[in-house]
Each structure stands twice: as structure tokens, then as C-alpha cells.
C-alpha positions, 0 to 999 in steps of 0.5 A: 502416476507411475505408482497408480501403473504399479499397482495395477500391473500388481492387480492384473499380475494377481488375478481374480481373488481376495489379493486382487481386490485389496491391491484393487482398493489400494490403487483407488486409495493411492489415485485418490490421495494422489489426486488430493496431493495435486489439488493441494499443489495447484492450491500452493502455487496459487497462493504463493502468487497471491503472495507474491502478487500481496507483496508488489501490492504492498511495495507500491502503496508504501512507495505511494505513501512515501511520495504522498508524505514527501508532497505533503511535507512539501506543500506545508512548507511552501504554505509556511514560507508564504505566510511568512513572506505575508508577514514580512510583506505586510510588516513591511507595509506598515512600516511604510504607511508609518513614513508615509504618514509622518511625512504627511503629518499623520499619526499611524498607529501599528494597528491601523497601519499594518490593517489588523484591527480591533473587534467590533 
């Protein structure tokens, strides 16, 4: 603002008259441009802290992502090594039904002794 106080010093050191009312309009232009400068810096920090808030925003969601990815990774190989220790466990008990049943004297097939059967 110390311009706008120059210009009206010019004003008041001019006196009434034609050059009065140009610097007069002047300073209104000056006032007015300087209003619109400071508007448009409120306007600038504003956005640089929405900015900056986008930015955090976007680093936590990808920090997020990544530790959904990781549990999910995690979860699909703790469903992959169940199945598989399934697999094993119920090979392994056909296998035994297979001794059991030759012990016995009973024929187990691999069907009927690992329980899978055929559709209906």
C-alpha cells in the first residue's frame, strides 16, 4: 500500500484541477489492481495447501494400497498352502483307507477312498 500513500500525497501536493483528477484516478486504478494482486495471493496460498494437502491425501492411499496388496498376497498364499496341506491330508487318508482296507481284505478303490466320487 505504500504506493496507493504516494499517490495520494501526488494528489494532495497537486491540488484541485485536471492533474489532480488523473493521479486521483490513478491511485483508484493502483487500489484497485492492488486489491485484485492480494485476492489472487490469498487465492495462491490456498491452492498451494490444497496442494500440498492432495499430496499427503495421495501418499497415504498409496501406503494403504500397498498394505492391502501385501494382505492380500498374504491371505491368497495362506489359502494356497491350506489347500495344498488338504490335498496332502486327504491323499494321505486314502492312502490309509487303501492299508486299512487290505488288511481287512476289502477292495478300496482310489476313488471311494480318497471320497471323491462320481456324478450321479
Amino acid at each position: 500500500m505504500v504506493l496507493v500513500e504516494r499517490a495520494s500525497a501526488v494528489v494532495t501536493a497537486l491540488g484541485e484541477g485536471d492533474a489532480a483528477a488523473r493521479v486521483a484516478g490513478f491511485g483508484h486504478e493502483i487500489e484497485r489492481v492492488a486489491s485484485f494482486v492480494g485476492r489472487q495471493a490469498v487465492e495462491l496460498d490456498a491452492a498451494r495447501l490444497a496442494a500440498a494437502k492432495l499430496g499427503a491425501d495421495n501418499q497415504r492411499l498409496t501406503d494403504e494400497n500397498q498394505q492391502m496388496r501385501a494382505l492380500l498376497q498374504a491371505i491368497l498364499e495362506a489359502v494356497e498352502a491350506d489347500r495344498r496341506r488338504t490335498a496332502e491330508a486327504m491323499d494321505g487318508l486314502a492312502a490309509q483307507m487303501r492299508r486299512l482296507g487290505s488288511l481287512v481284505g476289502c477292495n478300496i478303490d482310489e476313488r471311494s477312498a480318497s471320497g471323491r466320487q462320481a456324478a450321479l
